[in-house]
GUTIDREN-373141 format. One record per atom (N, C-alpha, C): residue in three letters; x negated, y negated, z. Coordinates in steps of 0.2 Angstrom, whole numbers, plus 5000, padded with zeros to 4 digits. Example, Ala and Ser with C-alpha at 12.3 -4.5 7.8 and 13.67 -1.06 7.14 Angstrom:
ala493450285039ala493850225039ala493450165039ser493650115035ser493250055036ser493650005039
This chain:
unk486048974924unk485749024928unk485949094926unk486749104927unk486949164924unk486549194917unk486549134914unk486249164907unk485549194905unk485149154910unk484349174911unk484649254914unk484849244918unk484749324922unk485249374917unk485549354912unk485849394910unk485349444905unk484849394901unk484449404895unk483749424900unk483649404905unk483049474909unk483249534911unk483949534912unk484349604912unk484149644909unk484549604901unk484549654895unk483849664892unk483249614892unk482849644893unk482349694897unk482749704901unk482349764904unk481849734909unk481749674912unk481149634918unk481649624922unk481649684924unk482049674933unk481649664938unk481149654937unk480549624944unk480849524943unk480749514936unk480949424935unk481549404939unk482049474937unk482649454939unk482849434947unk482449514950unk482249494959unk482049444960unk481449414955unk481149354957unk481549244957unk481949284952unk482449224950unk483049214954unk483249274954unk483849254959unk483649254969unk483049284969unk482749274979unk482649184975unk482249134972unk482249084971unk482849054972unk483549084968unk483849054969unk484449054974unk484149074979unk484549094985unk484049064991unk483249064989unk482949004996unk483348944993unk483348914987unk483648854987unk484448834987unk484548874990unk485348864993unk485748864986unk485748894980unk486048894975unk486648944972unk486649004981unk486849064979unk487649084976unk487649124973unk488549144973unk488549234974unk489249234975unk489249314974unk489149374970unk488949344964unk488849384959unk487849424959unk487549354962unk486949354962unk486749434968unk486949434972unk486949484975unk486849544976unk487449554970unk487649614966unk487049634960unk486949594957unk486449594952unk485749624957unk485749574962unk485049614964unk484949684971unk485549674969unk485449744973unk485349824968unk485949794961unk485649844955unk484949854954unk484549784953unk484049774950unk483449804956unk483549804960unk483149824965unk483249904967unk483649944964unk484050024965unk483650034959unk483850014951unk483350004947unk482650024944unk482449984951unk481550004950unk481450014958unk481850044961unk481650114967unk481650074972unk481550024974unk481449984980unk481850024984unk481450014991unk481550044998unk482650054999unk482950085002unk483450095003unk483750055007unk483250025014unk483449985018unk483549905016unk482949895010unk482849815007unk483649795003unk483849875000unk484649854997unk485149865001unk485249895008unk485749885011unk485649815014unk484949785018unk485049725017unk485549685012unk485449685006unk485649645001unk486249645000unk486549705002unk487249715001unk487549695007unk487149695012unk487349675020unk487649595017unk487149555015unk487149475018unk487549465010unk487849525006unk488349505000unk489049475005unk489249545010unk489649535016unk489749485019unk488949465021unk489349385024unk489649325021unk489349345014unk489449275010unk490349295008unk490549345004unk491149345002unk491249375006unk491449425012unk491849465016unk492449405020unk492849375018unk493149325021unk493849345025unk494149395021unk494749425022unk494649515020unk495349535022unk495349615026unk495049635014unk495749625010unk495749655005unk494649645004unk494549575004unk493849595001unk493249625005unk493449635012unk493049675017unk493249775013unk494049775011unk493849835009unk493449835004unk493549794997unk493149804992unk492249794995unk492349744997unk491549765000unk491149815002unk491849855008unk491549935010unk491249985004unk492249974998unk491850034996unk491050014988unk491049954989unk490349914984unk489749974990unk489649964995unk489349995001unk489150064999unk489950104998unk489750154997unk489650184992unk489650134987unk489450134980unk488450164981unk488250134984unk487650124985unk487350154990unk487750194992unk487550254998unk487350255005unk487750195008unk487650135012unk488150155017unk488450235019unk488850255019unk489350215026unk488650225031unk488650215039unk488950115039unk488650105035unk488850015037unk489650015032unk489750055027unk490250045025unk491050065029unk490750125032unk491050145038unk491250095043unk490850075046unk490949995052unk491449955049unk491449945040unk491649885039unk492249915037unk492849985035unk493149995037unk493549975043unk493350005047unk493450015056unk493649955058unk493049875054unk493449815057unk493949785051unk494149805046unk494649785042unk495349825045unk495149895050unk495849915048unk495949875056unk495549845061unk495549825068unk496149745065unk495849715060unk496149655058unk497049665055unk497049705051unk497549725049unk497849805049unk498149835054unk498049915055unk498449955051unk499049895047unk499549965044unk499249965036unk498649925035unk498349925027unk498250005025unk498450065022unk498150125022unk497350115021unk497250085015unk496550095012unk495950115017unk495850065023unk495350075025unk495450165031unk495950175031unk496050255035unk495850325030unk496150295023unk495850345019unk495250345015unk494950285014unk494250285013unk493750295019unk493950285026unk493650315030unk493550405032unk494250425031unk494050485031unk493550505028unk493650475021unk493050535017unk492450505020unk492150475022unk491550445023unk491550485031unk491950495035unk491850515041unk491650595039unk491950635035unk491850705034unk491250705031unk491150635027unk490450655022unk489950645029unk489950605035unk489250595038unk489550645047unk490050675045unk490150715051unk490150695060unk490550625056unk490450575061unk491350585066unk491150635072unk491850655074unk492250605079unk491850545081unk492250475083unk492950455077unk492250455072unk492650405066unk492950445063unk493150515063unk493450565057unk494050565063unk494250555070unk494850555075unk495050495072unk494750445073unk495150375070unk495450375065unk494950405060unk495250395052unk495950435051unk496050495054unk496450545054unk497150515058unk497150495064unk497550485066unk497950415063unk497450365062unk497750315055unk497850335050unk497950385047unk498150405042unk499050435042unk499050485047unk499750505050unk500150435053unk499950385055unk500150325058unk500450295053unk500050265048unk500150205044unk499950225036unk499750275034unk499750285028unk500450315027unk500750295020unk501250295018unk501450305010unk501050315005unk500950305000unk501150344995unk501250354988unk501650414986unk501350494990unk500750484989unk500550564988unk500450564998unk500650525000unk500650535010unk500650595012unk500950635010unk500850725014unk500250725011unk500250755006unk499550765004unk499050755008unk498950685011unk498450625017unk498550665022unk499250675024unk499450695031unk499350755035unk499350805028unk499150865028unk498350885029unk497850845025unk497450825027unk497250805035unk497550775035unk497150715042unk497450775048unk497950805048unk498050875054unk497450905052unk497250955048unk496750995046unk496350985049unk496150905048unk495250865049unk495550885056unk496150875062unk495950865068unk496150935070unk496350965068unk496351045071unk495851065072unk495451065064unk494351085065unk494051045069unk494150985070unk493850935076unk494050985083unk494750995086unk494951015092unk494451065091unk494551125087unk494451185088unk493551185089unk493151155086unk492451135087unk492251115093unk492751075097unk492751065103unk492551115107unk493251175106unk493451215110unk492951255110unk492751285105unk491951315103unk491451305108unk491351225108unk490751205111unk490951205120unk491451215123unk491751225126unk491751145130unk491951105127unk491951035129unk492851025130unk493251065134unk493751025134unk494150975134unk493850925140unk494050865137unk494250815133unk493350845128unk493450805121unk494050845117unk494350905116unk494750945114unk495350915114unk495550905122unk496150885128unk496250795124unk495850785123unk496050705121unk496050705112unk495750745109unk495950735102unk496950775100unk496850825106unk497750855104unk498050785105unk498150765110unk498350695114unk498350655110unk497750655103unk497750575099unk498350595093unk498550625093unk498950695087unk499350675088unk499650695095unk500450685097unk500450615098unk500050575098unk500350515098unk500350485090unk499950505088unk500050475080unk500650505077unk500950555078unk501450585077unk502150555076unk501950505083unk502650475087unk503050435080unk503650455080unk504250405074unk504650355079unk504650305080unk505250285084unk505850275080unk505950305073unk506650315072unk506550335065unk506950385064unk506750435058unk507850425052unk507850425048unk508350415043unk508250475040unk508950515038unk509050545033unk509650575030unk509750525026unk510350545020unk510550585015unk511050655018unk510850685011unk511750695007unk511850715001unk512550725001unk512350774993unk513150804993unk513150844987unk513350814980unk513150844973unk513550824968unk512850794965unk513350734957unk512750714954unk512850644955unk512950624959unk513050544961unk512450524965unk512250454966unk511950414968unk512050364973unk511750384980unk511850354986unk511250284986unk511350234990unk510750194992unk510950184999unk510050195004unk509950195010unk509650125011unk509950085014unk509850015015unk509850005022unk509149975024unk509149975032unk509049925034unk509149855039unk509149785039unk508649795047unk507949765046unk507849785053unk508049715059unk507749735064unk507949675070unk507649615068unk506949615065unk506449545063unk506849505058unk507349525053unk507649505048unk507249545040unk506749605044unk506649635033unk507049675033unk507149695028unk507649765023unk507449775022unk507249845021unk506849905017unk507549955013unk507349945007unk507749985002unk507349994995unk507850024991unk507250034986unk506949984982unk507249924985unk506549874979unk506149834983unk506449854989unk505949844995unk505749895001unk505549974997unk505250005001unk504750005008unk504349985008unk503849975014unk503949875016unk503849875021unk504249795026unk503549805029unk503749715031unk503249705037unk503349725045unk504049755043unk504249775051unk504249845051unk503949865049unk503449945049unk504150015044unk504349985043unk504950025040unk504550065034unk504850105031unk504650145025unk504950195020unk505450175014unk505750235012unk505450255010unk505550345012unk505150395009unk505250415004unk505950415002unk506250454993unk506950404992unk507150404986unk507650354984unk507850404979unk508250434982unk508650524977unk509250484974unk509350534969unk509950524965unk510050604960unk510750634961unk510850674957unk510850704949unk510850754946unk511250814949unk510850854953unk510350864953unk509550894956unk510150914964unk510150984967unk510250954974unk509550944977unk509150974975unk508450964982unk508250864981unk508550834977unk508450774977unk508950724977unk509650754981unk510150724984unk509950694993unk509550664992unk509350655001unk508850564999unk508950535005unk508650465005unk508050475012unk507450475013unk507350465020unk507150405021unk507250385028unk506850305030unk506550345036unk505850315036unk505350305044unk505150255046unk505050215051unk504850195056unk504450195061unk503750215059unk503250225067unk503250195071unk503050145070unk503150095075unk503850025072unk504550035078unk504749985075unk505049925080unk505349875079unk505449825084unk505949845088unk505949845095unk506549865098unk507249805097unk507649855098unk508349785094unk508849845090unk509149805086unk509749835083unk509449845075unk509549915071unk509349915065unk510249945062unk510349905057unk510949905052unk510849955046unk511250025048unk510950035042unk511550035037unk511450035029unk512050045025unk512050095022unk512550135018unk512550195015unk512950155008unk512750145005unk512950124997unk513150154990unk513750184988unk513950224984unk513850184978unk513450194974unk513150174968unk513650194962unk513450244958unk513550304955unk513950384956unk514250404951unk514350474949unk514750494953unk514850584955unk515350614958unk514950634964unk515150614972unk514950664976unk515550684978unk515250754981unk515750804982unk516150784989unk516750794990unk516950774995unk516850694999unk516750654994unk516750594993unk516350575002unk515950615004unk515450615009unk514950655008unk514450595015unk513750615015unk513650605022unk513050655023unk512750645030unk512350625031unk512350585038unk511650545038unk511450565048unk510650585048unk510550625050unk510050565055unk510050545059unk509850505064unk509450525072unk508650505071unk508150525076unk507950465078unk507850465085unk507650415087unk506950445093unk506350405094unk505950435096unk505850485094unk505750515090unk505450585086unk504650585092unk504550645091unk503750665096unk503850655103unk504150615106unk504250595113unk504450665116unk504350675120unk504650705129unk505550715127unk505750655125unk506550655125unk506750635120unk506650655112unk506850625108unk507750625106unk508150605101unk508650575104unk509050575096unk509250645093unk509550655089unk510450675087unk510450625081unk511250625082unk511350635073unk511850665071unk512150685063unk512750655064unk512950635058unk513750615058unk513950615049unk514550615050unk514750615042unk515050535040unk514750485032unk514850455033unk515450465027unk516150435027unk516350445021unk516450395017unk516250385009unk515850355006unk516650305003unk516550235004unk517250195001unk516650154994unk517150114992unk516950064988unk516450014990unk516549994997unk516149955000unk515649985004unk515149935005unk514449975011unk514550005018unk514550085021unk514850105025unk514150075029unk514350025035unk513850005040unk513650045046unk513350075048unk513250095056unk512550065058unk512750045065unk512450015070unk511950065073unk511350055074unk510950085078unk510450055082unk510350065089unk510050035094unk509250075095unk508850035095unk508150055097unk507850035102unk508150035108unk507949995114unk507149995118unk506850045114unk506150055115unk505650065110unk505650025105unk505550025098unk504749985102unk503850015099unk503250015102unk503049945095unk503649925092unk503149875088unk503049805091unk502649765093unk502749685094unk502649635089unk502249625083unk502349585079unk502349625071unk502649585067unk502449605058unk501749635057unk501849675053unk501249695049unk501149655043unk500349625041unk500149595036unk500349645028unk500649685027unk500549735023unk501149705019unk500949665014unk501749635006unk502049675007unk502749665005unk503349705003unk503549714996unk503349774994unk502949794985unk503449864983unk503649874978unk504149934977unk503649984973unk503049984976unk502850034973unk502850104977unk502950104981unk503450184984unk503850224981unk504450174978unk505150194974unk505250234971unk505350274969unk505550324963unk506050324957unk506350254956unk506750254953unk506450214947unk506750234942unk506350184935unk506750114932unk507350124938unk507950064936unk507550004937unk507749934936unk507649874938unk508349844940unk508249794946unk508749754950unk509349734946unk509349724939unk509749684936unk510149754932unk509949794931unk510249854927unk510949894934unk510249874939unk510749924945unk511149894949unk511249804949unk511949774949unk512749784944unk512349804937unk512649814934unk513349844936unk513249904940unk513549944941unk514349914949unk513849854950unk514649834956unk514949794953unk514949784944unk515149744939unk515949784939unk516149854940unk516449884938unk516849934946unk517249944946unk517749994950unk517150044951unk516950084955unk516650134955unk516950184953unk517550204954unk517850254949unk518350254944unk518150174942unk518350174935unk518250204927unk518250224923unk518150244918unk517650204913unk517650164915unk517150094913unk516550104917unk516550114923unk516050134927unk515650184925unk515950234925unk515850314923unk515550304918unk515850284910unk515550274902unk514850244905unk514750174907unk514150134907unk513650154910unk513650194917unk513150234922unk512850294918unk513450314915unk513250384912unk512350414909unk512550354903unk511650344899unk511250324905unk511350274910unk510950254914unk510650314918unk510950344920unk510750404925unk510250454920unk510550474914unk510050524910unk509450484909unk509550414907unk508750374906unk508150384912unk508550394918unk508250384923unk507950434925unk508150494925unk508150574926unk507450594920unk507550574914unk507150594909unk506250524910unk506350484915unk505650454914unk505350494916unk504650474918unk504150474924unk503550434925unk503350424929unk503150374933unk502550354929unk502450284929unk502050264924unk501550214930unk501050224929unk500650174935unk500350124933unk500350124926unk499950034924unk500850014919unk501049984925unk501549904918unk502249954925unk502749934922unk503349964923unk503949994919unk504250044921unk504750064915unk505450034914unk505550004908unk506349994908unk506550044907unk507350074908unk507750114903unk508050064899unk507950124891unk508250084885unk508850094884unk509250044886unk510050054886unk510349994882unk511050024877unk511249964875unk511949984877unk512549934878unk513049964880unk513049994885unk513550084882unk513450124885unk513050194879unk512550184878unk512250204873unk511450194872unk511250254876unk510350274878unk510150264871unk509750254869unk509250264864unk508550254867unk508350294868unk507750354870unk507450344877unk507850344880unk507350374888unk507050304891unk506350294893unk506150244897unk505650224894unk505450174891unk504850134889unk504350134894unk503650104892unk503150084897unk503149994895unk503349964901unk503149894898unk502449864902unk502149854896unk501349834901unk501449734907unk501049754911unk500749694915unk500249674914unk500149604910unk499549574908unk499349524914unk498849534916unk498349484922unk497949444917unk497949384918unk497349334914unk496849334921unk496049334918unk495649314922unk495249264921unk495149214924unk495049144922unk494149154922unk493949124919unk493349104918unk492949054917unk492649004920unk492348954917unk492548914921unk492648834921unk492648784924unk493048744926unk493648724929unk494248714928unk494148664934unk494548614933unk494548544938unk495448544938unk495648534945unk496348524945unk496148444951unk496548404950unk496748344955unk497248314955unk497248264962unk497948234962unk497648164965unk498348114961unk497848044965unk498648014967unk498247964973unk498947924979unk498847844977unk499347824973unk499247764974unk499547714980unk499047674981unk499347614987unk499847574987unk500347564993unk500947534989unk500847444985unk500347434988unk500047354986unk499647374978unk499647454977unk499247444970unk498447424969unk498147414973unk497747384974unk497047454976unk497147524976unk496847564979unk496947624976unk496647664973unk497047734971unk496247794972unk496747844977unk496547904982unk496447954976unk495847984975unk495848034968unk495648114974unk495948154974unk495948204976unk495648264972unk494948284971unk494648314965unk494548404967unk494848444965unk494648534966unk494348564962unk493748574961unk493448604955unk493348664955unk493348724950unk493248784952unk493148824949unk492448834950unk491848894944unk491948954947unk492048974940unk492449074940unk491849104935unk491449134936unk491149194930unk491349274931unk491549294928unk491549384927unk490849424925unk490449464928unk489849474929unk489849534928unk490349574929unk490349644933unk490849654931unk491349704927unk491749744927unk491749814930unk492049844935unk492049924935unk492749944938unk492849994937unk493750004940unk493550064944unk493950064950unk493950134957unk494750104960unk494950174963unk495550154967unk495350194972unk495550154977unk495550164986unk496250224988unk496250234982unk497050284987unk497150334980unk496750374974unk496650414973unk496350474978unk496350534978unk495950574982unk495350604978
């Protein structure tokens, strides 16, 4: 079937094509790809606007099973100009799953593009909420702006109310239930390790948690504007959070750092405290209590170090409690490690090693790529039970047709 419709494609009888694949969808034959084909092939030769949002409609019901393929569904929607339903189908992705960012910042732009000021408060306030991703000011800066011109249009129109409730969605989107930040002097390197009440730990190979945690930056010296660690928490579980202050590397000045502790940020009575930690060989602990922490369950959002700013890897950056931390063996082998680090930059397709041998850099940080295989074609897996009399054998058969149809690349978190 693939292949018939493949060859009236390339021929150019995109009417045959409507007419083969509506055939093979009254006869109960459908897949996902078919869909797709015919919503091109009907945009193609100009068919009505409504018969293709149709089409992409009931592509929705067939695969939209889950949050990720409900967003890529949205933005397939918006591909096609289909703005309004792609909007909805954000709005219930982020209702299933609310700390996912994609669907708050692909909703913006869709709310500014149809000037829709329900869904441009939502998307905006979801943005300051739960988006968290490298370029987040930039979003957050954004998403104030959008709600500032929303208020002040209000005020224009002299609707105060609707004014009065948009400042209201602001300060509440605002709200931190507990804010982190480490800063200290010199070219050494601190890590801000934070154990929440659920049992996750966010640090830097585990920046973003299911417990709503988020490290902001993962500094390391000589730079001072990049001697500082922060952690946030919008919403976090109320309970005890453990935090650690971890002396890694190099010199800091007066062998101390500050760490600078908010609790309810935005609230009526927020509840700020500073203290000096002074830094040993071992992890300096401090206890901290969140007795009013607004989260009740986990966030669906994987625990992915794609936040982190650092170019090291886990096995490089043990390395270092191999040794005394002010040993001269410490010192020689961190040395190159830290310039390799310093000299990468962030590379977004694969991951960076530093090239280190000993103690002895030879050039800075490689790109090593990540190869995905995508399967194709027809693959049977099974398993069989046999009876203990021998006499019966249970064949458990999975089969599973894969065709690639359609290539095209977008990212939902570009601006």
């Amino acid at each position: 079937m693939n292949d018939l419709i493949f060859n009236l494609h390339q021929a150019g009888k995109h009417e045959h094509v409507i007419a083969a694949i509506n055939a093979a969808l009254i006869h109960n034959q459908s897949q996902p790809w078919m869909y797709d084909v015919l919503a091109l092939s009907m945009e193609i030769l100009g068919r009505p606007k409504q018969e293709i949002q149709r089409v992409l409609l009931s592509r929705i019901d067939f695969s939209a099973t889950d949050v990720p393929s409900m967003v890529y569904s949205a933005a397939y929607l918006s591909r096609f100009n289909a703005d309004e339903q792609a909007l909805k189908l954000y709005q219930q992705a982020a209702k299933l799953q609310p700390d996912r960012p994609e669907s708050y910042i692909m909703g913006l732009r869709l709310a500014e593009k149809l000037k829709d000021k329900e869904a441009l408060q939502w998307a905006a306030t979801g943005i300051l909420t739960h988006v968290w991703v490298n370029d987040h000011q930039q979003w957050h800066e954004r998403a104030l702006n959008a709600l500032a011109d929303l208020e002040q249009s209000f005020k224009t129109a002299g609707r105060k109310a609707e004014a009065e409730r948009v400042r209201s969605a602001r300060q509440q989107a605002l709200k931190r239930d507990l804010k982190l930040e480490l800063t200290w002097n010199g070219d050494g390197d601190l890590d801000l390790i934070v154990e929440e009440p659920k049992g996750t730990v966010c640090s830097f190979e585990a920046p973003l948690t299911a417990g709503g945690g988020v490290l902001l930056n993962d500094g390391y010296g000589p730079k001072q504007k990049n001697c500082h660690e922060n952690y946030v928490c919008a919403y976090g579980f109320p309970g005890t959070y453990v935090v650690r202050v971890r002396y890694v590397s190099g010199n800091i000045v007066g062998q101390r750092a500050k760490l600078k502790v908010t609790r309810y940020h935005g609230s009526d009575r927020p509840v700020i405290e500073s203290m000096i930690v002074p830094l040993m060989e071992t992890d300096r602990v401090i206890s901290i209590d969140l007795s009013k922490g607004r989260r009740s369950k986990k966030s669906g959002v994987p625990q992915t170090p794609q936040n982190s700013q650092k170019t090291s890897q886990s096995a490089i950056r043990n390395l270092s409690y191999a040794f005394r931390p002010n040993s001269k063996a410490a010192r020689e082998s961190l040395k190159s490690f830290r310039v390799s680090r310093q000299a990468g930059t962030t590379i977004s397709t694969g991951r960076q090693v530093p090239l280190v041998t000993g103690s002895q850099n030879i050039g800075g940080v490689a790109n090593q790529p990540v190869i995905s295989v995508i399967p194709e074609g027809i693959s049977l897996s099974g398993a069989a039970v046999i009876s203990a009399d021998r006499r019966y054998v249970r064949l458990s058969l999975f089969p599973q047709f894969t065709n690639v149809t359609d290539v095209f690349t977008f990212s939902f978190l570009q601006p």
